[in-house]
C-alpha positions in Angstrom: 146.3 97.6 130.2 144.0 97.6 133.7 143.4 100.8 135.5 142.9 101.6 138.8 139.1 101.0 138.3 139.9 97.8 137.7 140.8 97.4 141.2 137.9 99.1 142.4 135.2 97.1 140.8 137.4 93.8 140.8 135.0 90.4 141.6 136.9 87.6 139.5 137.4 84.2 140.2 140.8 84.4 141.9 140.9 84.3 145.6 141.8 88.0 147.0 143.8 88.4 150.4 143.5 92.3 150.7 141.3 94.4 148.2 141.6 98.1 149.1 140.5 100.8 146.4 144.8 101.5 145.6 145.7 97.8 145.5 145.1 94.3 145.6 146.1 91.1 147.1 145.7 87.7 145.5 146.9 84.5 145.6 148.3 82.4 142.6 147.2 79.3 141.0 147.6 76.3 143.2 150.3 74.7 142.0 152.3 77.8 142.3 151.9 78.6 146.2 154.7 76.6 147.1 156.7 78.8 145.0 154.9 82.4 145.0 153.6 84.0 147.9 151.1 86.6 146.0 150.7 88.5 143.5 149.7 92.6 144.4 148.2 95.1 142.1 148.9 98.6 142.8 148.4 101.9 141.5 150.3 103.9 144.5 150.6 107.5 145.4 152.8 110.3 144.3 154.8 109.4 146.7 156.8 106.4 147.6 155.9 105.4 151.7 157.1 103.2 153.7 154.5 101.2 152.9 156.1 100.1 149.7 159.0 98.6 152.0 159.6 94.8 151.6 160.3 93.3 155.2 163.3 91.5 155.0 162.1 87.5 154.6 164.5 85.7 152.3 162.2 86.2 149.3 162.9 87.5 145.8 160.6 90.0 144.2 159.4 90.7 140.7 158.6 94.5 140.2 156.6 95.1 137.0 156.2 98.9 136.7 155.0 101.0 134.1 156.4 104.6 134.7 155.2 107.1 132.6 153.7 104.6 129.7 156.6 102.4 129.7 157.1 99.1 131.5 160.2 97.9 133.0 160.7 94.4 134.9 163.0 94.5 138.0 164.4 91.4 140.4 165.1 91.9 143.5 167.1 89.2 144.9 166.6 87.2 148.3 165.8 90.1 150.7 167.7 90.2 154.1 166.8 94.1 155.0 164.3 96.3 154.1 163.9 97.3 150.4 161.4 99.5 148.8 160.1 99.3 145.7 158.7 101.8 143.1 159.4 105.0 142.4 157.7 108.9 142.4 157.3 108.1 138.8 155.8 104.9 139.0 151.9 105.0 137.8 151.3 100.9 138.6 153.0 98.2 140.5 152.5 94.3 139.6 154.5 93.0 141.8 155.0 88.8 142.1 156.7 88.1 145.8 158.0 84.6 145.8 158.1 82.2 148.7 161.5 81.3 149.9 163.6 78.9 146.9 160.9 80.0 144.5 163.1 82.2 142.3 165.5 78.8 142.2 162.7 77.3 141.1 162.3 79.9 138.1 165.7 80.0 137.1 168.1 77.7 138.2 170.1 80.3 139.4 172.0 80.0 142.4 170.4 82.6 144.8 173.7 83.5 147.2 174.5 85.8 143.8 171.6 87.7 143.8 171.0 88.2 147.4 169.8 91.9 148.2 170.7 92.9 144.5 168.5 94.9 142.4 168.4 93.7 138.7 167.3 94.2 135.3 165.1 91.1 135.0 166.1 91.0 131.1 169.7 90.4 131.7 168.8 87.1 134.1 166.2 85.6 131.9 165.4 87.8 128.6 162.3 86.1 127.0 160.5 85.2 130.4 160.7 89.3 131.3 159.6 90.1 127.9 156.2 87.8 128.4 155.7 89.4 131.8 155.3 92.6 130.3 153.1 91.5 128.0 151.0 90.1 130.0 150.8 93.4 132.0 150.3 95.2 128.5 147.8 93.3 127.3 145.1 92.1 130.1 142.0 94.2 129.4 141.0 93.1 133.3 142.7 92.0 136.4 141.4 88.3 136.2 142.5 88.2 132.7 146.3 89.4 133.8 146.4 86.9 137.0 145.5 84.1 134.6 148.2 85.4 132.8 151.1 85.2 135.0 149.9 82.1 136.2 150.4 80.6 133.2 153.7 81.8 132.5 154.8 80.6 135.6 153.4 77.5 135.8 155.1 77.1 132.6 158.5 78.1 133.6 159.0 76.6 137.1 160.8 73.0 136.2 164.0 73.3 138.8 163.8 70.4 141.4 164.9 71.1 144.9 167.5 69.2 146.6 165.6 66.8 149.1 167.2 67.7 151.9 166.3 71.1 151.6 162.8 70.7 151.5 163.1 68.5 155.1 165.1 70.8 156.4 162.8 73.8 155.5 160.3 72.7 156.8 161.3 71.4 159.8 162.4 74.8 160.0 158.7 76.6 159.6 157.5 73.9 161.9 159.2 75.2 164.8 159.5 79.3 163.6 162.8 79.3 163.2 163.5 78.2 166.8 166.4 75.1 166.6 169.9 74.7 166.2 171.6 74.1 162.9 173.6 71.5 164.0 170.1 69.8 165.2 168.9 70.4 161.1 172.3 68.9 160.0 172.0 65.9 162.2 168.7 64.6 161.2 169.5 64.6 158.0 173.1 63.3 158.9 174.6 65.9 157.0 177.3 68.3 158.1 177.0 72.2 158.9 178.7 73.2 155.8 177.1 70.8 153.4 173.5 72.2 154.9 174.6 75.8 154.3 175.9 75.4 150.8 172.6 74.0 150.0 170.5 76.4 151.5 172.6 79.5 149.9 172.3 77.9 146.5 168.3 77.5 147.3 167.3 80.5 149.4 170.8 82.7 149.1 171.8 82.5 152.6 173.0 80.3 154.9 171.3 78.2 157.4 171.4 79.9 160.5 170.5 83.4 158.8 167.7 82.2 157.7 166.3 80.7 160.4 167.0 83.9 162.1 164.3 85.8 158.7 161.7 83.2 160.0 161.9 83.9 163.8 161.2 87.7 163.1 158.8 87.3 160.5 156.7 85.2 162.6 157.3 88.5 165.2 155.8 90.4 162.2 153.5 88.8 161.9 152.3 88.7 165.8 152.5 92.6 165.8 150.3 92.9 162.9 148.0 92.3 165.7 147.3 94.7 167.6 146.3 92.7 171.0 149.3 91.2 171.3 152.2 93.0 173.4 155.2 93.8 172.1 156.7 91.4 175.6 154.0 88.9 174.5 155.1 88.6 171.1 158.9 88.2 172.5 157.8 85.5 174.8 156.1 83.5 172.0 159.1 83.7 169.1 160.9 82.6 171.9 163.6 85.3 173.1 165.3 85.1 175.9 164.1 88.6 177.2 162.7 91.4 175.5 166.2 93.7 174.8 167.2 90.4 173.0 164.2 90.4 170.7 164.4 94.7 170.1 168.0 94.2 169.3 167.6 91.2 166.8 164.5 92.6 164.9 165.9 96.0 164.6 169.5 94.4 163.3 167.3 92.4 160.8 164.6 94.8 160.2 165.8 98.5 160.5 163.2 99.4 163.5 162.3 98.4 166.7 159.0 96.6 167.0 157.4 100.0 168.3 158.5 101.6 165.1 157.2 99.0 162.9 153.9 98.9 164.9 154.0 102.8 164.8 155.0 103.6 161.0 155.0 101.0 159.0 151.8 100.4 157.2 151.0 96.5 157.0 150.6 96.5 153.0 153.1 94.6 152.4 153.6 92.6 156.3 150.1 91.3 156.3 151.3 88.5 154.0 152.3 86.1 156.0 155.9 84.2 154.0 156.9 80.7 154.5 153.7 78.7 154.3 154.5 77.0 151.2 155.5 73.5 151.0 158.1 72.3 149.1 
């Protein structure tokens, strides 16, 4: 199994987003990034920070921890609110963040059931959980585990998404989230209802909700910088004024966008989501 030093003295092949002396950012294989976001390596503090909090971004997450010499697998569903992973206990974090549909992709499973749930990833798909944890248990080195889960997953993605999803998605990333749902339903001459029950079965929530994930992650994504204003960032996601856009990313994200710039490290928001395409 890798430790920490591993991190420090990583130089492999795979192409690294963040590489800090506690953790590591990397991206998958190819083929995968319409389907995985990244893949982070961690070995965090005693204590659990907010820094460990997954911004709400219609993702699921794979948590691979080994707490005290043991390693458990945990899913966490499509997330719509802040959720942190880990625990005081917890010595490493692998953690596989998925881009939006990507867990559908995994496992066929219809994702308005596991939105914001927490799960056991045995009891949704017991032999790919068991290889995970192999994989984790037996790389000697980090380049060795990433090649790992990237052939597991490669291996195990085979759901097809519906076509109309993948138009609709990305017209949806083209224009950050800023459209109507009845314009999405009408280009593809579909009705509102039929467009939602796709997108629930695909991402786990409706249309308009998560239209509403991508216009405040591209926010997040603006304050990671710290040039731009916080009236600035408004202006360009495209709120009306700027109590509109505190209200809407503090009902979606917990905070205000002072409090996210203020206390929320960017380990886990410097990832940008939704640049997959499907």
């Amino acid at each position: 199994m890798i430790s920490k030093k591993d991190i420090q003295v990583f130089g492999g092949k795979h192409h690294i987003l963040l590489h800090e002396s506690e953790y590591i950012f990397l991206l998958p294989h190819p083929d995968l990034r319409k389907y995985i976001s990244n893949y982070t390596i961690t070995f965090p503090p005693k204590e659990i920070s907010d820094r460990y909090t997954i911004m709400p971004h219609g993702s699921a997450t794979l948590v691979i921890s080994n707490n005290t010499k043991n390693l458990y697998v945990e899913l966490f569903g499509p997330i719509t609110k802040p959720t942190i992973v880990g625990n005081k206990s917890t010595e490493m974090l692998v953690i596989i963040e998925f881009q939006p549909a990507g867990l559908y992709a995994l496992t066929g499973i219809n994702q308005s059931e596991l939105t914001d749930e927490t799960f056991s990833f045995e009891s949704v798909n017991l032999a790919l959980s068991r290889l995970l944890s192999e994989a984790v248990e037996k790389a000697e080195n980090i380049s060795e585990l990433v090649t790992s889960l990237d052939m597991i997953l490669l291996e195990n993605m085979y759901t097809t998404f519906h076509p109309q999803f993948s138009t609709v998605f990305q017209s949806m990333i083209n224009c950050a989230g800023n459209t109507t749902i009845r314009k999405l339903s009408d280009d593809i001459h579909y009705s509102e209802r039929q467009l939602n029950n796709i997108f629930k079965q695909h991402v786990g929530v409706s249309a308009k909700p998560f239209s509403r994930l991508i216009r405040i992650n591209t926010a997040i994504r603006l304050l990671n910088n710290c040039r731009n204003s916080i009236t600035l960032v408004s202006d360009l996601t495209g709120f009306h004024d700027l109590p509109h856009f505190i209200h809407d990313f503090k009902s979606v994200c917990g905070v205000t966008p002072q409090e996210y710039r203020n206390n929320i490290s960017d380990f886990y928001s410097e990832i940008a989501k939704f640049d997959g395409i499907l």
